[in-house]
ROGULUM-515067 format. One record per atom (N, C-alpha, C): x, y, z. Coordinates in steps of 0.2 Angstrom, whole numbers, plus 5000, padded with zeros to 4 digits. Atoms other than C-alpha are relative to their C-alpha. Example, Ala and Ser with C-alpha at 12.3 -4.5 7.8 and 13.67 -1.06 7.14 Angstrom:
<rs>
500449945000 506249785039 500450065000 499649944999 506849955036 499650055003 
</rs>
This chain:
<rs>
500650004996 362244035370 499550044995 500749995007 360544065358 500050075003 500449944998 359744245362 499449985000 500850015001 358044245369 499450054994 500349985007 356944295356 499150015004 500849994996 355244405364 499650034993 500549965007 353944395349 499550045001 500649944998 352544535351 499349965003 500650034997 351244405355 500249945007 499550054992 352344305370 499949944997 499950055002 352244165361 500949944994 499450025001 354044115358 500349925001 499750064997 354243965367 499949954997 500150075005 353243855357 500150014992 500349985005 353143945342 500650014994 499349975003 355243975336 500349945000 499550045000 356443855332 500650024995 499249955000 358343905330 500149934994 499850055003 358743715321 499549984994 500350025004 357243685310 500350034993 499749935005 357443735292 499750044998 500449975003 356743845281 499550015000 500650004998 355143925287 499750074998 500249935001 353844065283 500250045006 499849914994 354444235295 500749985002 499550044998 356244145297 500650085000 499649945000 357144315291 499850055006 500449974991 356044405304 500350025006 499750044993 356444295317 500750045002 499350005001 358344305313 499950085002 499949925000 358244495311 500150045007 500349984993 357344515328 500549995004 499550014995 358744415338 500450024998 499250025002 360144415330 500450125000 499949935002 360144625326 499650055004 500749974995 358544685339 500549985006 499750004994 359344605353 499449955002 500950024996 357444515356 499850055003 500449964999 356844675357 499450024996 500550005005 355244705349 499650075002 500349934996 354344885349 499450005002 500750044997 352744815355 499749934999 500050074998 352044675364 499349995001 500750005001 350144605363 500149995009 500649994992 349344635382 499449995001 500950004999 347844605391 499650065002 500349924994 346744765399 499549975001 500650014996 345544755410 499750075002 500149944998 344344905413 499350005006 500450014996 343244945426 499349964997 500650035003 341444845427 499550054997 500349975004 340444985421 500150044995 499849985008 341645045405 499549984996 500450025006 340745035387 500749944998 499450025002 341844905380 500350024994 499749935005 343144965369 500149974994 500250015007 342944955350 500549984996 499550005002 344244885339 500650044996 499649955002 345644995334 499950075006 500349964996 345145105348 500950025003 499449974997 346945215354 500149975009 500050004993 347645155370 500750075001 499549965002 348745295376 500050005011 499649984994 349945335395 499850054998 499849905000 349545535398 499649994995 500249985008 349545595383 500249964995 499650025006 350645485374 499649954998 500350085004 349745355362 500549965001 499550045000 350645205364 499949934998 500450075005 349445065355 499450024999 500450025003 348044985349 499449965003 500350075000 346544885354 500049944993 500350045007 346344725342 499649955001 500650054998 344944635351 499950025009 500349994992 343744665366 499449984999 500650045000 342444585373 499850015007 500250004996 341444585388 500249915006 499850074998 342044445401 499549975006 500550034998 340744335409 500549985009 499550024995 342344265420 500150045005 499749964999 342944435426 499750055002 500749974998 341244505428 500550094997 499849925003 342144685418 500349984991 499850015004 342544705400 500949994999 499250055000 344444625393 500050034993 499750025005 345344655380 500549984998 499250015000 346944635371 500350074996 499749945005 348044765363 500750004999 499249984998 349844785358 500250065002 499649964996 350644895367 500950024999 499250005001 352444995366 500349975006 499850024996 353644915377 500249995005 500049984994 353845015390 499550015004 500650014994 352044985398 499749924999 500150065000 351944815396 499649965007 500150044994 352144755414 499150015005 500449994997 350644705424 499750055007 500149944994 349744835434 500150074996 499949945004 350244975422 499450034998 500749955003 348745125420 500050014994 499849975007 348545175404 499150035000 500849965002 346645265395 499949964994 500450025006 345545175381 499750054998 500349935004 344945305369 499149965001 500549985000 343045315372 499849965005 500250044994 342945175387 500550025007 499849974994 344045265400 500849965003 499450034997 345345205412 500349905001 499850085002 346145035410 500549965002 499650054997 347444905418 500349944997 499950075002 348544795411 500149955003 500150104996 348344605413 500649974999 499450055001 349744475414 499349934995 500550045004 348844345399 500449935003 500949995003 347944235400 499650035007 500549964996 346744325409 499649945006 500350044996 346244225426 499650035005 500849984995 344844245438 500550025008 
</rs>
């Protein structure tokens, strides 16, 4: 039975293959399942923060409490969502949808399940 393999960006399903051959990131891969477990210590997520946040600037700290636990690596204002979005990796224990966390200089924030729907 293969091991599921969870890449940091959730793109696993189309993006791995166990049978092809020789690929750029294949040791990686390998590493991740076979000796991680498909554990990965951060997973890219979406945040959403209220509609009146500043939106949050790249590399901007996301942090639980007091604990830093990522990173922003893109945000933007969302026309869709009528509040700003962004994405960040995150450690793996605040992944799930619904989880509080704080953006350094734009306040309180909520993770999304991606992609981000109206």
């Amino acid at each position: 039975m293969a091991t599921r393999f969870r890449s940091k960006a959730g793109i696993e399903d189309r993006a791995i293959s166990r049978g092809k051959g020789c690929y750029v990131g294949q040791e990686v891969i390998v590493r991740v399942q076979d000796r991680g477990h498909g554990r990965v210590a951060r997973r890219l997520v979406g945040l959403t923060l209220s509609a009146d946040a500043p939106v949050p600037g790249r590399d901007a700290t996301i942090r639980a409490g007091e604990k830093e636990i990522g990173r922003v690596t893109s945000a933007a204002w969302s026309p869709s969502l009528l509040r700003p979005a962004a994405l960040g990796y995150v450690h793996r224990d605040f992944v799930a949808p619904g989880t509080a966390v704080s953006i350094e200089a734009s306040g309180d924030a909520t993770v999304a399940a991606l992609p981000f729907l109206t």
